[in-house]
C-alpha positions in Angstrom: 0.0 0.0 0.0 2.7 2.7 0.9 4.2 1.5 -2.3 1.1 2.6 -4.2 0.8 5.6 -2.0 4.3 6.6 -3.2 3.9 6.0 -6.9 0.5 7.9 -7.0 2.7 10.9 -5.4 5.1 10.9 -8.0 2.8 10.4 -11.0 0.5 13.4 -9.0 3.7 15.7 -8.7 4.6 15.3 -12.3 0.6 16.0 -13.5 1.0 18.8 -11.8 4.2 19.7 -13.2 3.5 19.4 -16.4 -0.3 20.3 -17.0 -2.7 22.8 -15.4 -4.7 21.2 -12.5 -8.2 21.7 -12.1 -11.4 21.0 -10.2 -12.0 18.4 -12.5 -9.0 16.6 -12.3 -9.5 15.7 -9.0 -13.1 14.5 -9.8 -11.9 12.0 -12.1 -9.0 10.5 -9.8 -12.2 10.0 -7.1 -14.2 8.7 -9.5 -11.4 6.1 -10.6 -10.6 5.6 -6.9 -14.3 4.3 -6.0 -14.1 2.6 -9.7 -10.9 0.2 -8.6 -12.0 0.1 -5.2 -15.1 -1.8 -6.3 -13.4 -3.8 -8.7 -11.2 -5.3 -5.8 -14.4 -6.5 -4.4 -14.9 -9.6 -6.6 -11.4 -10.4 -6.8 -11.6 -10.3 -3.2 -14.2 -12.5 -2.7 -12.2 -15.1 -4.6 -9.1 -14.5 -2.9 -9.2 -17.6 -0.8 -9.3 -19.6 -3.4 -6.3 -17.9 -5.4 -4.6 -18.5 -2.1 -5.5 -22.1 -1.9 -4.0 -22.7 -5.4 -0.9 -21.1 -4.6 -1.0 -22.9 -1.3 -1.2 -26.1 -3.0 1.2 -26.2 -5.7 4.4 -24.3 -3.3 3.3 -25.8 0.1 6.6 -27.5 0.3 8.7 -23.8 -0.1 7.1 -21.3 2.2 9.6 -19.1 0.7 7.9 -19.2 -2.8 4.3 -19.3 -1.3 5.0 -15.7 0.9 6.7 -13.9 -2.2 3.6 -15.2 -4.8 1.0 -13.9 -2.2 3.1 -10.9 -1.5 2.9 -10.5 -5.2 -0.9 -11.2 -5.6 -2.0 -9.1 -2.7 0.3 -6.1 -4.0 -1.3 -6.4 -7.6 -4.6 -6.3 -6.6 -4.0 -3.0 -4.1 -1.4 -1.8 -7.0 -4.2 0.7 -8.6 -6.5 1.9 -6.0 -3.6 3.0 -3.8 -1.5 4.5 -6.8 -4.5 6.4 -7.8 -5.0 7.7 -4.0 -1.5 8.8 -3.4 -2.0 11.3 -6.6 -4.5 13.2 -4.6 -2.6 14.7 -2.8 -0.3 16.4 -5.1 -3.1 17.3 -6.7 -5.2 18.7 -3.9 -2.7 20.7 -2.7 -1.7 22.4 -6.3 -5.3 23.5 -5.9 -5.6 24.6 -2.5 -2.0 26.6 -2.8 -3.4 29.7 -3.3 0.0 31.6 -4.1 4.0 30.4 -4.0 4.6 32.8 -0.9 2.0 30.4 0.9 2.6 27.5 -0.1 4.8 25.5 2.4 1.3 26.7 4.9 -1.3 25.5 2.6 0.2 22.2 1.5 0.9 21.8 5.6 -3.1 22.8 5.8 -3.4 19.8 3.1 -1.3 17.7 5.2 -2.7 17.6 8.3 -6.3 17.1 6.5 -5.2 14.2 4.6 -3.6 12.5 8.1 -6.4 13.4 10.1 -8.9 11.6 8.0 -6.3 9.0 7.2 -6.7 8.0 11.0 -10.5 8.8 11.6 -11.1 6.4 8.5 -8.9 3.5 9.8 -10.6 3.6 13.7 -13.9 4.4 11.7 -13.8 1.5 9.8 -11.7 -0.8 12.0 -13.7 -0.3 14.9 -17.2 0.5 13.3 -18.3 -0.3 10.2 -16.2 -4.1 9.5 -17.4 -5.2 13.3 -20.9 -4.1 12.3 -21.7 -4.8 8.5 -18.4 -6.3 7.2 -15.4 -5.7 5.5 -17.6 -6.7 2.2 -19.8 -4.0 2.9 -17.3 -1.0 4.2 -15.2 -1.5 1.0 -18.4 -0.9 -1.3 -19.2 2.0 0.9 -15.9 3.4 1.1 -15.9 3.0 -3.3 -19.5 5.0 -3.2 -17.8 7.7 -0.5 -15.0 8.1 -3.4 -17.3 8.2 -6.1 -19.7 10.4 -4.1 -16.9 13.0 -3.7 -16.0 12.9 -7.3 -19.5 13.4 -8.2 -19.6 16.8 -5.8 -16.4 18.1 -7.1 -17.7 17.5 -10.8 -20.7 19.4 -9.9 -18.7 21.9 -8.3 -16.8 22.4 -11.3 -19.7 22.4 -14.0 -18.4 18.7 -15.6 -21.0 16.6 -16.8 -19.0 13.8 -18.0 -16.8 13.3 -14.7 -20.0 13.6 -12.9 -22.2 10.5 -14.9 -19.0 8.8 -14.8 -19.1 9.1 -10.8 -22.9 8.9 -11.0 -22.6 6.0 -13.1 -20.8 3.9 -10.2 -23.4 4.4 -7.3 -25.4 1.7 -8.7 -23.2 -1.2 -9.5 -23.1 -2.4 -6.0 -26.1 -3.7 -6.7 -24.9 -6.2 -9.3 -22.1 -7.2 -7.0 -21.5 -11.2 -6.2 -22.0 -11.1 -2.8 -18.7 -12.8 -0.5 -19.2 -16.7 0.2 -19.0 -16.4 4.1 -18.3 -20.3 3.6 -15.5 -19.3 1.9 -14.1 -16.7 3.6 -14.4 -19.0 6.8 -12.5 -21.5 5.2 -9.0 -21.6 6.4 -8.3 -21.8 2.8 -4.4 -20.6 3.4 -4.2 -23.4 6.3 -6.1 -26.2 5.1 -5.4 -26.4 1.4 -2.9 -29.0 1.0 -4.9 -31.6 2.5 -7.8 -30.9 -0.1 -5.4 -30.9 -3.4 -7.0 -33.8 -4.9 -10.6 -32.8 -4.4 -13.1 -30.3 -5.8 -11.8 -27.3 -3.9 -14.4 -25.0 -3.8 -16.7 -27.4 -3.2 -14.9 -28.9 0.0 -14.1 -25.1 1.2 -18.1 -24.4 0.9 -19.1 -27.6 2.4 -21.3 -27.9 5.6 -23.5 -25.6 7.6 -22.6 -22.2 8.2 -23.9 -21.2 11.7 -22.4 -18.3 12.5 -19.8 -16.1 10.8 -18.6 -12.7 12.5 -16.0 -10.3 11.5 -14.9 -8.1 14.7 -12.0 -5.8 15.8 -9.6 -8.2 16.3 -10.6 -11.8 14.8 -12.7 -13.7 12.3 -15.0 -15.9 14.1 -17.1 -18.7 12.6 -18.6 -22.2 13.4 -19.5 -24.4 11.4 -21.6 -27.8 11.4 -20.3 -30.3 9.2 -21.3 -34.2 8.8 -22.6 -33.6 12.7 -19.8 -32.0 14.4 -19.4 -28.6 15.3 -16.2 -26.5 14.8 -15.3 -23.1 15.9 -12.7 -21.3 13.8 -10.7 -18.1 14.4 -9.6 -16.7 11.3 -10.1 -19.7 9.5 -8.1 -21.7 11.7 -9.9 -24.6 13.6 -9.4 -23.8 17.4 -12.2 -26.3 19.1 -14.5 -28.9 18.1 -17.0 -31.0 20.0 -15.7 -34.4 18.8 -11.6 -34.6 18.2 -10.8 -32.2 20.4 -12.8 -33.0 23.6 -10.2 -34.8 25.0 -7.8 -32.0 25.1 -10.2 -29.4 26.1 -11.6 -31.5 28.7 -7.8 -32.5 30.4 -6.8 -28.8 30.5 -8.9 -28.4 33.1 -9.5 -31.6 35.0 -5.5 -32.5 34.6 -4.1 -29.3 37.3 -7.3 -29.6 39.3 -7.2 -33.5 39.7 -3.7 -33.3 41.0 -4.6 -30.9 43.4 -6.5 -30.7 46.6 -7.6 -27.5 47.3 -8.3 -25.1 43.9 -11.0 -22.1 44.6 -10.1 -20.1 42.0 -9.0 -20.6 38.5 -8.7 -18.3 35.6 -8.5 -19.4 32.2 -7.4 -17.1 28.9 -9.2 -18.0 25.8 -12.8 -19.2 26.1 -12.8 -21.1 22.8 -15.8 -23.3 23.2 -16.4 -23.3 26.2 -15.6 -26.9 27.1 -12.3 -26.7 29.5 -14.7 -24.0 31.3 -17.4 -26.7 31.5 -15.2 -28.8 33.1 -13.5 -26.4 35.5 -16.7 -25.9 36.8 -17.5 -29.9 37.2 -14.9 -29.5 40.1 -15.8 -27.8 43.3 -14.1 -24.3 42.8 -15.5 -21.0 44.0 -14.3 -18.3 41.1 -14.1 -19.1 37.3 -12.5 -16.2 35.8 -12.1 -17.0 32.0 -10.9 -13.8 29.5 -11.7 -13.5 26.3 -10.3 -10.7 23.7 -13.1 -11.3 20.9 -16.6 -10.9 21.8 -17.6 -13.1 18.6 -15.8 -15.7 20.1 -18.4 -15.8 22.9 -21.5 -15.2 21.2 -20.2 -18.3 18.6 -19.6 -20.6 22.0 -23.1 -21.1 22.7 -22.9 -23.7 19.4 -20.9 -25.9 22.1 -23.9 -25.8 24.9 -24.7 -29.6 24.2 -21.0 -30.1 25.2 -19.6 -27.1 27.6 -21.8 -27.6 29.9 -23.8 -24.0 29.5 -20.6 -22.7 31.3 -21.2 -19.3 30.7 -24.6 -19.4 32.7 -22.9 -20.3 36.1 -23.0 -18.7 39.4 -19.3 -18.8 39.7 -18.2 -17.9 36.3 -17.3 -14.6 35.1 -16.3 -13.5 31.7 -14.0 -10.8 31.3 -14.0 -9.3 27.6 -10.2 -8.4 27.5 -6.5 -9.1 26.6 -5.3 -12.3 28.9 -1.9 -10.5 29.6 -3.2 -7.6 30.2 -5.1 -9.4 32.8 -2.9 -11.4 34.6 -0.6 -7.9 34.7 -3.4 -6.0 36.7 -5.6 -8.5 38.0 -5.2 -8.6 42.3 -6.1 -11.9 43.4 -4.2 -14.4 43.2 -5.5 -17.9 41.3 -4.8 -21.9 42.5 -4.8 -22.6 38.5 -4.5 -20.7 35.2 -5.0 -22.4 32.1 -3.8 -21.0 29.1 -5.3 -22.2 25.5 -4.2 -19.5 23.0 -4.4 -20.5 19.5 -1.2 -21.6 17.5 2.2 -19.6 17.5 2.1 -19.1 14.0 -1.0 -17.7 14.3 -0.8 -13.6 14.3 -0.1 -12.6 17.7 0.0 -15.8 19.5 3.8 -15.8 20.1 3.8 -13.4 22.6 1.5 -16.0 24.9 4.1 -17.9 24.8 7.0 -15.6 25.9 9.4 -15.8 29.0 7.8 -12.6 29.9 4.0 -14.1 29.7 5.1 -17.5 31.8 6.7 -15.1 34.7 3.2 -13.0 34.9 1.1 -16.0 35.1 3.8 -17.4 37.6 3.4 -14.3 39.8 0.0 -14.5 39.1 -0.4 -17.7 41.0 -0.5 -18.4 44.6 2.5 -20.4 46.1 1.3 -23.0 44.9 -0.4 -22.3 41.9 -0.4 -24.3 38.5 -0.4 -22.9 35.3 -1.6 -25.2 32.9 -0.5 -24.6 29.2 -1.3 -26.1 26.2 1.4 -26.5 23.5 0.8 -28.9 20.1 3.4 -31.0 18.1 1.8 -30.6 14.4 3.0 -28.3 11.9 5.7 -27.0 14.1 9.9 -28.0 14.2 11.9 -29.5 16.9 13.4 -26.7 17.4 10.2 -24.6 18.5 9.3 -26.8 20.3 12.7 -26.9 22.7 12.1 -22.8 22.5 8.7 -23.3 24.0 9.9 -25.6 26.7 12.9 -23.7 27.6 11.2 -20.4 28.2 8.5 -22.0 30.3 11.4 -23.7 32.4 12.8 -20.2 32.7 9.6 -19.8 35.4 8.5 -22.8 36.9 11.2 -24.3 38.1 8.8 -27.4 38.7 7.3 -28.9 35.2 5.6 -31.8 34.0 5.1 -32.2 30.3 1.6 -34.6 29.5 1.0 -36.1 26.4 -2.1 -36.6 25.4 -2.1 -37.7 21.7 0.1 -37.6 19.0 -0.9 -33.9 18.5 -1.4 -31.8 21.5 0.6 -31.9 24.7 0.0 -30.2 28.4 2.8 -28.4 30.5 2.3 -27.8 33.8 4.6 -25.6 35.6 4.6 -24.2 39.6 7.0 -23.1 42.1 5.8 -26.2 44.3 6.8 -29.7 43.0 4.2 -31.6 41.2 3.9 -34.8 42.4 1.4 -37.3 41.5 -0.6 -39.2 44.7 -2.2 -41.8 43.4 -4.9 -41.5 47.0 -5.4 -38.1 46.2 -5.8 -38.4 42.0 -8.2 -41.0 42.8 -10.4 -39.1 45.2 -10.8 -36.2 43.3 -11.1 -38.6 40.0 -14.4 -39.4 41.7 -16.0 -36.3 41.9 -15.8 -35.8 37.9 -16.0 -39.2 36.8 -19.1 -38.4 34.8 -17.2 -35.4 32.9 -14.4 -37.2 32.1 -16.6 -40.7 31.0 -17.7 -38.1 28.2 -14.3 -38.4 26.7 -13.6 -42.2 27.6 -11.6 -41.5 30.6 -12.7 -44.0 33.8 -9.8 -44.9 35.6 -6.2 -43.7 37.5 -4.3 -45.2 34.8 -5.6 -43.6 32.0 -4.6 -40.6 33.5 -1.2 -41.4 35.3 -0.1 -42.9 32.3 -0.3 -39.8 30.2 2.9 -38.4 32.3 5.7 -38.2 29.9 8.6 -36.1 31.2 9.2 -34.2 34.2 12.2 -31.8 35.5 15.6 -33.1 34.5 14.3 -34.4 31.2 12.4 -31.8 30.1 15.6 -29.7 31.2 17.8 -32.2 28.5 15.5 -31.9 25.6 15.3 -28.2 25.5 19.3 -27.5 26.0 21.0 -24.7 24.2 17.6 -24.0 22.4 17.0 -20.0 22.1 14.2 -18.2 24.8 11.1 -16.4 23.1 10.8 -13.4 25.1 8.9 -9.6 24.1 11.9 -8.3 23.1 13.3 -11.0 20.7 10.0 -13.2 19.9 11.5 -15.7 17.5 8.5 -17.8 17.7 6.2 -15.2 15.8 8.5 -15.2 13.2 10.1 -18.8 12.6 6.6 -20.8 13.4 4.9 -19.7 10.8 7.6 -21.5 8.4 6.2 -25.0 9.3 2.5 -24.3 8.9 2.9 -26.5 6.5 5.1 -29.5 7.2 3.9 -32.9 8.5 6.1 -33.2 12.7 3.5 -34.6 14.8 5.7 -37.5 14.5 9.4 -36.7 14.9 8.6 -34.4 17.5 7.1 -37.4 19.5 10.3 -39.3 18.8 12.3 -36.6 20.0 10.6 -36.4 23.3 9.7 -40.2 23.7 13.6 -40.5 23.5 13.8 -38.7 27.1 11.3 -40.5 28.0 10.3 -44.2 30.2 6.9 -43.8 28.1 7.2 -46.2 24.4 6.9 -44.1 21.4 3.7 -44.6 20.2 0.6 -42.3 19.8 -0.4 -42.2 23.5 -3.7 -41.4 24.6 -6.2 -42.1 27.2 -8.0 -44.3 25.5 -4.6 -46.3 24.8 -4.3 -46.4 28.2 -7.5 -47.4 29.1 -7.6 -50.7 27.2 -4.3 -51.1 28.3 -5.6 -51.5 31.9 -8.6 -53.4 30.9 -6.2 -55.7 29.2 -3.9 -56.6 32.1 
């Protein structure tokens, strides 16, 4: 965009250089301006499909797919901003009403052009994409250039700028209208896995319930063949039939291994489901923060499964960042659990930070847990050591918990963590009917999900580089193996630390293991 900006300021200088500027000229540039700003919206509402075509043929190079969407997403803008860094040359020829004035009226010029660069940005950032769309602000913003061509044609007595500007007002009307199926796709993430079927087809397919576009995320869930999903930008962060297990064990794991949790805080609502199961254990205060409101409103798709968590006595929902949080909050909490989305999502690195582990840490009482999920797919050895290491860099008591081949659970406190079977047991009966939901009925299957502790956790992450706010590799160098298949080395890798085989462990694995013996 600054690119275009800059090109439409040179091309705007040298107009004015070389031929006399008038009202009308800057009627046409808004009319063009509204004319390629509503061209963009078609090609926008095909986008995720160019992506997942690019996706698809250069997954194995992330290199070569970054430099061909850099390259689609810069032609497309290309025009549009060229054509609106031109205006302001040519405004300011027009307003300069004499050479000895004209360093103050350009300045005049200046300060009009930022001022409305930043009321448009929080207008329609805050405003107008939370409340119609950003299908819908880009059409209006075209028709607010179009209808300011049309004045200064008027203005200027032009009757051909102005039908031209006139002429644009009604093509909205004929415009496809955005696929939200399609624009909740995850195309960029999940197209690899589709390359040998219809496409669009597969992107479309299921039942759209909800689809939100708000300040800060994307929301959307989606029925599909029976299950529900809830996605964040396209990427698939809960569902109410793989991922049970794992929502369900953030919570009952650091409560069933202790004895005497009131209050619990947990950042990142998701579906609900790890609050539905905090709340099957007998703890005063559920704190749970949220930064996207469409994330709650799209959780009550997961009341058959979460338990209607929201609707509790003891819960409260706190519409805010989760650092910000822990930074100001006063009490203290027995347990945090913290289920951001992926580090290579936008953002999520810094939840995984030196700095964010010491504020939960201080966060808890002396002896809290914080209870942090971390995942194995799409994501190198060497990210994962990074995530280990920095969360050993504040806890120096840490238990790492497999639970399938996929996702993992750290737990980290100042007090050891140790594992009495009596007391596991005990509590184990007071949600046995929660945790029967996801096929867990017995000591074992949970004991035997303990993979590596202390000393081992301590050898596996040696040498490998801290992710702190100041230097946060992982926002930068996870988002290189969206794309690779490491689920399984990076079980290898830790199974070789550990007394547990290497094999895709989960509680269910467990389970008929006990039933067997």
């Amino acid at each position: 965009m600054i690119t275009g900006l800059g090109l439409g300021a040179s091309l705007g200088s040298y107009w004015t250089r070389r031929y006399t500027v008038r009202l009308t000229t800057l009627a046409w540039a808004q009319g063009l301006i509204g004319l390629a700003s509503l061209a963009l919206v078609p090609a926008f509402g095909r986008l995720p499909l160019f992506i997942a075509q690019l996706v698809i043929r250069h997954a194995d190079s992330f290199a070569s797919v970054q430099i061909l969407e850099f390259l689609l997403t810069f032609g497309l803008m290309l025009v549009p901003t060229t054509l609106l860094g031109m205006t302001f040359p040519v405004a300011s020829k027009l307003y300069a009403r004499s050479d000895a004035l004209v360093g103050s009226d350009v300045s005049a010029v200046y300060a009009v052009n930022t001022a409305g660069g930043i009321a448009g940005s929080l207008i329609a950032g805050f405003v107008l994409i939370p409340a119609f769309g950003s299908e819908t602000t880009l059409i209006l913003a075209a028709l607010v250039s179009a209808a300011a061509g049309a004045s200064l044609a008027t203005m200027a007595r032009r009757w051909l700028p102005l039908a031209f500007t006139l002429s644009l007002v009604p093509s909205f009307l004929w415009m496809p209208k955005w696929s939200p199926e399609l624009m909740a796709s995850g195309a960029y993430k999940y197209a690899p896995y589709l390359a040998k079927l219809d496409l669009e087809s597969v992107l479309r397919s299921g039942n759209l319930l909800y689809f939100k576009e708000g300040t800060t995320t994307t929301v959307s869930a989606k029925k599909y063949r029976g299950r529900v999903s809830l996605s964040v930008d396209g990427k698939v962060d809960a569902t109410d039939a793989g991922d049970m297990l794992t929502q369900k064990m953030l919570a009952h794991l650091p409560l069933l291994l202790r004895n005497d949790s009131k209050n619990v805080a947990i950042i990142g609502l998701g579906s609900g489901v790890t609050a539905g199961a905090v709340l099957a254990h007998p703890v005063e205060k559920l704190d749970i923060i949220e930064i996207s409101p469409e994330v709650v409103e799209a959780s009550r798709f997961f009341s058959h499964v979460n338990h209607n968590a929201l609707m509790d006595h003891r819960t409260e929902l706190i519409i805010g960042d989760g650092r910000n949080h822990l930074r100001y909050a006063r009490q203290a909490y027995d347990v945090i659990i913290s289920e951001p989305s992926n580090p290579w999502m936008a953002g999520m690195a810094s939840l995984f930070t030196r700095e964010f582990f010491n504020e939960a840490r201080a966060r808890l009482g002396s002896r809290g847990t914080l209870c942090q999920w971390l995942h194995s797919y799409n994501m190198s050895t060497d990210d994962l050591r990074t995530i280990i290491r920095t969360f050993r860099t504040a806890f120096p008591n840490a238990t790492l918990w497999t639970l399938n081949e996929n996702d993992f659970i750290l737990l980290g406190s100042e007090a050891p963590l140790t594992l009495d079977e009596s007391l596991l047991r005990r509590n184990l009966e007071k949600v046995a009917a929660d945790l029967m939901e996801v096929r867990v009925q017995d000591v074992y299957s949970i004991a035997s999900l303990l993979m590596l502790s202390n000393e081992e956790l301590d050898r596996f992450a040696e040498g490998a580089k801290l992710n702190t706010d100041d230097l946060p590799i992982l926002e930068f160098r996870a988002p290189r193996f969206i794309y690779s298949e490491t689920a399984s080395q990076n079980l290898a890798a830790l199974s070789l630390l550990s007394h547990t085989p290497a094999y895709a462990a989960t509680a269910e694995n467990h389970r008929h293991k006990a039933d067997q013996s």
